[in-house]
ChimeraX commands (.cxc) that place a marker at each C-alpha (Angstrom):
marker #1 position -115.01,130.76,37.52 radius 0.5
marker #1 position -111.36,131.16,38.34 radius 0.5
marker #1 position -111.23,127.96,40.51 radius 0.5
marker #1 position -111.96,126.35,36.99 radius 0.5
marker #1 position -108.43,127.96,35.47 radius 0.5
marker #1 position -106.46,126.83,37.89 radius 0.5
marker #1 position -106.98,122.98,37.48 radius 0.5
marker #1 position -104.89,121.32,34.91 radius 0.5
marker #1 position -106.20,119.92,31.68 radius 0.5
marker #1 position -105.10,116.39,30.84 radius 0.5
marker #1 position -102.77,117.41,28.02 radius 0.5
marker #1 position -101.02,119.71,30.30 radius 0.5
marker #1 position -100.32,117.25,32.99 radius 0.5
marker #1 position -99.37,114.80,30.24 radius 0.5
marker #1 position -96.59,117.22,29.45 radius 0.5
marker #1 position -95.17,117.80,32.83 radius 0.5
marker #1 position -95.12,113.50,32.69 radius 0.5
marker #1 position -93.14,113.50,29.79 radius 0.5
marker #1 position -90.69,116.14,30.76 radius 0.5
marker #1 position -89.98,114.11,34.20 radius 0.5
marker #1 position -89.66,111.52,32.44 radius 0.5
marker #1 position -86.98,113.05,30.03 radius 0.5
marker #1 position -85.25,114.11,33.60 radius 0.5
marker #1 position -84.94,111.15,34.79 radius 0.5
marker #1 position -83.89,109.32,31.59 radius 0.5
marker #1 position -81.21,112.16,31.47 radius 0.5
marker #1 position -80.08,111.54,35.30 radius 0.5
marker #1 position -79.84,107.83,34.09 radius 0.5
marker #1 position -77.99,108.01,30.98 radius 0.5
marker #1 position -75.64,110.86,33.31 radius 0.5
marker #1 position -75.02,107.84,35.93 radius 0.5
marker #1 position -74.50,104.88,33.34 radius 0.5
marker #1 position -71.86,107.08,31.42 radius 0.5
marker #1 position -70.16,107.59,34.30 radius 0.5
marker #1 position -69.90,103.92,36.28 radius 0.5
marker #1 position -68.83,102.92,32.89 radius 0.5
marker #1 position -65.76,105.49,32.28 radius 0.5
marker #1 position -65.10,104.48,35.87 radius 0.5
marker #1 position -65.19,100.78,34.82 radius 0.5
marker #1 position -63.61,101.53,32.09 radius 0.5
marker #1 position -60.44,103.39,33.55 radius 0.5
marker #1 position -60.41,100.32,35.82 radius 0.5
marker #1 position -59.74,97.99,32.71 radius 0.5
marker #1 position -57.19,100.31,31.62 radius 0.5
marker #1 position -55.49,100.34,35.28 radius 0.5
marker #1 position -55.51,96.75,34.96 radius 0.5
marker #1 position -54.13,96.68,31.02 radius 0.5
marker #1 position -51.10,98.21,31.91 radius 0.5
marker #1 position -50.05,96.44,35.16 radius 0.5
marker #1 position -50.33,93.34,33.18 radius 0.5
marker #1 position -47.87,95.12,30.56 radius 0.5
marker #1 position -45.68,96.42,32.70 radius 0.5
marker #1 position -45.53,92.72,34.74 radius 0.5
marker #1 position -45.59,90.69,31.28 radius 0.5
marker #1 position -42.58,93.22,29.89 radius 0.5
marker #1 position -40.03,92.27,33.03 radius 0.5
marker #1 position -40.92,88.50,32.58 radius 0.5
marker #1 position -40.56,88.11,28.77 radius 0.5
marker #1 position -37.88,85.91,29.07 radius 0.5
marker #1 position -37.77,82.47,30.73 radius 0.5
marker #1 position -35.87,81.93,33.98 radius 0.5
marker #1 position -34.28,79.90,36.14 radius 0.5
marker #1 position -34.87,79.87,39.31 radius 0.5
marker #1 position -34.09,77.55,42.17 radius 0.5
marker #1 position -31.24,76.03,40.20 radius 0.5
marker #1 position -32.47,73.41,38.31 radius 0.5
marker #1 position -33.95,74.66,35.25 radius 0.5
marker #1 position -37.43,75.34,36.48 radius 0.5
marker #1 position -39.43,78.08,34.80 radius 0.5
marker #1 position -41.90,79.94,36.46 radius 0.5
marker #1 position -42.70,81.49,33.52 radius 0.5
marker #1 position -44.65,79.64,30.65 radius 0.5
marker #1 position -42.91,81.17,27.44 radius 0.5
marker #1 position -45.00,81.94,24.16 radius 0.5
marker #1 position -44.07,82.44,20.53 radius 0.5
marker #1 position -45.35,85.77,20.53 radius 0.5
marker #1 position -44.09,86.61,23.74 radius 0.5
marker #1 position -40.52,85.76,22.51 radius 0.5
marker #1 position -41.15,88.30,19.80 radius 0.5
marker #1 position -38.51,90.85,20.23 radius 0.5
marker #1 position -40.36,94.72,20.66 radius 0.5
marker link #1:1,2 radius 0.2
marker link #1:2,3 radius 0.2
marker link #1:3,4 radius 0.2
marker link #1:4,5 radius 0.2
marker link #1:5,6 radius 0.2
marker link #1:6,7 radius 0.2
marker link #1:7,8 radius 0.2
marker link #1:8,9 radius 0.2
marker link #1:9,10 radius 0.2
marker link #1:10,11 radius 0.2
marker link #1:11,12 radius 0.2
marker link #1:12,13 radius 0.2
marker link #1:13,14 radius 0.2
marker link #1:14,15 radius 0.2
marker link #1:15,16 radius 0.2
marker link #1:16,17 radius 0.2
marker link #1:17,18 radius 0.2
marker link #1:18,19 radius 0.2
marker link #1:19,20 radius 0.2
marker link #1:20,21 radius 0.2
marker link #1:21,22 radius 0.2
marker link #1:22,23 radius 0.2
marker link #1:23,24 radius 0.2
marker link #1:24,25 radius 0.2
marker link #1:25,26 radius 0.2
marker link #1:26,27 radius 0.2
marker link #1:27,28 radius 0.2
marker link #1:28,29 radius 0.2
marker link #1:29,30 radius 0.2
marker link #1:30,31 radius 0.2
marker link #1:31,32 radius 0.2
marker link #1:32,33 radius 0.2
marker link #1:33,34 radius 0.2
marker link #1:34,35 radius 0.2
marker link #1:35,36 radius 0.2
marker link #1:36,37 radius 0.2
marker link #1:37,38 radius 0.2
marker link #1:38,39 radius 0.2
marker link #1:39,40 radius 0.2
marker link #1:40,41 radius 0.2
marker link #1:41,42 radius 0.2
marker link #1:42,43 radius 0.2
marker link #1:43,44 radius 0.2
marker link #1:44,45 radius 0.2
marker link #1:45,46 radius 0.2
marker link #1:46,47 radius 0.2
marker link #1:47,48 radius 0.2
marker link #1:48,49 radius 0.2
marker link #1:49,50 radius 0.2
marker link #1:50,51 radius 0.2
marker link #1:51,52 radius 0.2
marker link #1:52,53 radius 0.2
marker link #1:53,54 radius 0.2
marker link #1:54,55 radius 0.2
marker link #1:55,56 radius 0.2
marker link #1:56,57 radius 0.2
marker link #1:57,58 radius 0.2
marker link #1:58,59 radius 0.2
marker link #1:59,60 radius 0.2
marker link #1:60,61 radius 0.2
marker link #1:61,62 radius 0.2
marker link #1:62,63 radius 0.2
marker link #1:63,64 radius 0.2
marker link #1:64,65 radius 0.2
marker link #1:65,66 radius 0.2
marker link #1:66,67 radius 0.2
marker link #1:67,68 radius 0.2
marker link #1:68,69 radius 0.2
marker link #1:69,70 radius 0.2
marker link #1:70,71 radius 0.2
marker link #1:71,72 radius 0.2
marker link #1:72,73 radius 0.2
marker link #1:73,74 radius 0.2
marker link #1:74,75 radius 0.2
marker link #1:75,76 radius 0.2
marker link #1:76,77 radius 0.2
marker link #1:77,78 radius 0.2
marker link #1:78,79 radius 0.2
marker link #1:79,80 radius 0.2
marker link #1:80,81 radius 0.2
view
Protein backbone atom coordinates (compact mmCIF):
# COMPACT_ATOMS: atom_id res chain seq x y z
CA UNK A 1 0.00 0.00 0.00
CA UNK A 2 2.69 2.61 0.33
CA UNK A 3 4.32 1.74 -3.06
CA UNK A 4 0.85 3.11 -4.32
CA UNK A 5 1.61 6.80 -2.54
CA UNK A 6 4.61 7.23 -3.90
CA UNK A 7 3.67 7.24 -7.69
CA UNK A 8 2.52 10.47 -9.08
CA UNK A 9 -1.00 11.19 -10.16
CA UNK A 10 -1.40 12.77 -13.58
CA UNK A 11 -2.42 16.19 -12.27
CA UNK A 12 0.62 16.30 -10.19
CA UNK A 13 3.06 15.58 -12.91
CA UNK A 14 1.06 18.01 -15.07
CA UNK A 15 2.11 20.63 -12.56
CA UNK A 16 5.75 19.98 -12.31
CA UNK A 17 5.31 20.35 -16.58
CA UNK A 18 3.96 23.57 -16.28
CA UNK A 19 6.31 24.96 -13.73
CA UNK A 20 9.40 23.83 -16.09
CA UNK A 21 7.90 25.19 -18.49
CA UNK A 22 7.45 28.64 -16.71
CA UNK A 23 11.46 28.13 -16.00
CA UNK A 24 12.38 27.93 -19.07
CA UNK A 25 10.12 30.64 -20.56
CA UNK A 26 11.70 32.78 -17.70
CA UNK A 27 15.47 31.71 -18.70
CA UNK A 28 14.29 32.78 -22.27
CA UNK A 29 12.70 36.00 -21.77
CA UNK A 30 16.15 36.55 -19.16
CA UNK A 31 18.43 35.85 -22.41
CA UNK A 32 16.30 37.85 -25.10
CA UNK A 33 16.31 40.98 -22.71
CA UNK A 34 19.68 40.83 -22.47
CA UNK A 35 21.18 40.20 -26.32
CA UNK A 36 18.84 42.98 -26.97
CA UNK A 37 20.19 45.73 -24.33
CA UNK A 38 23.48 44.42 -25.70
CA UNK A 39 22.25 45.13 -29.28
CA UNK A 40 20.88 47.88 -28.25
CA UNK A 41 23.96 49.66 -26.52
CA UNK A 42 25.63 48.64 -29.80
CA UNK A 43 23.20 51.02 -31.80
CA UNK A 44 23.85 53.61 -29.37
CA UNK A 45 27.84 53.07 -29.69
CA UNK A 46 27.27 53.43 -33.24
CA UNK A 47 24.71 56.72 -32.91
CA UNK A 48 27.22 58.70 -31.46
CA UNK A 49 30.37 57.94 -33.54
CA UNK A 50 28.31 58.95 -36.42
CA UNK A 51 27.58 62.32 -34.38
CA UNK A 52 30.67 62.94 -33.28
CA UNK A 53 32.16 62.19 -37.17
CA UNK A 54 29.06 64.11 -38.85
CA UNK A 55 29.73 67.24 -36.17
CA UNK A 56 33.66 67.76 -37.42
CA UNK A 57 32.50 67.47 -41.13
CA UNK A 58 29.47 69.84 -41.13
CA UNK A 59 30.99 72.07 -43.33
CA UNK A 60 32.17 71.46 -46.92
CA UNK A 61 35.87 71.35 -47.77
CA UNK A 62 38.38 71.65 -50.00
CA UNK A 63 40.71 69.45 -50.34
CA UNK A 64 43.35 68.71 -52.93
CA UNK A 65 43.11 72.25 -54.24
CA UNK A 66 40.65 72.39 -56.67
CA UNK A 67 37.39 72.71 -55.12
CA UNK A 68 36.59 69.09 -54.59
CA UNK A 69 34.33 68.15 -51.70
CA UNK A 70 34.53 65.07 -50.04
CA UNK A 71 31.76 65.88 -48.21
CA UNK A 72 28.16 65.89 -49.77
CA UNK A 73 26.53 69.00 -47.91
CA UNK A 74 22.72 68.95 -46.84
CA UNK A 75 20.22 71.65 -45.98
CA UNK A 76 19.79 70.38 -42.67
CA UNK A 77 23.24 69.67 -42.14
CA UNK A 78 24.06 73.38 -42.85
CA UNK A 79 21.66 74.16 -40.05
CA UNK A 80 23.65 76.00 -37.54
CA UNK A 81 23.33 73.98 -33.75
Amino acid sequence: MNARNDVKRPSDQSLDARLVLAAAQLRFAARVDFLVARWLERCATNVEAAQRLFKTDRKPTREFGMGVSLVVSSPRWDESP
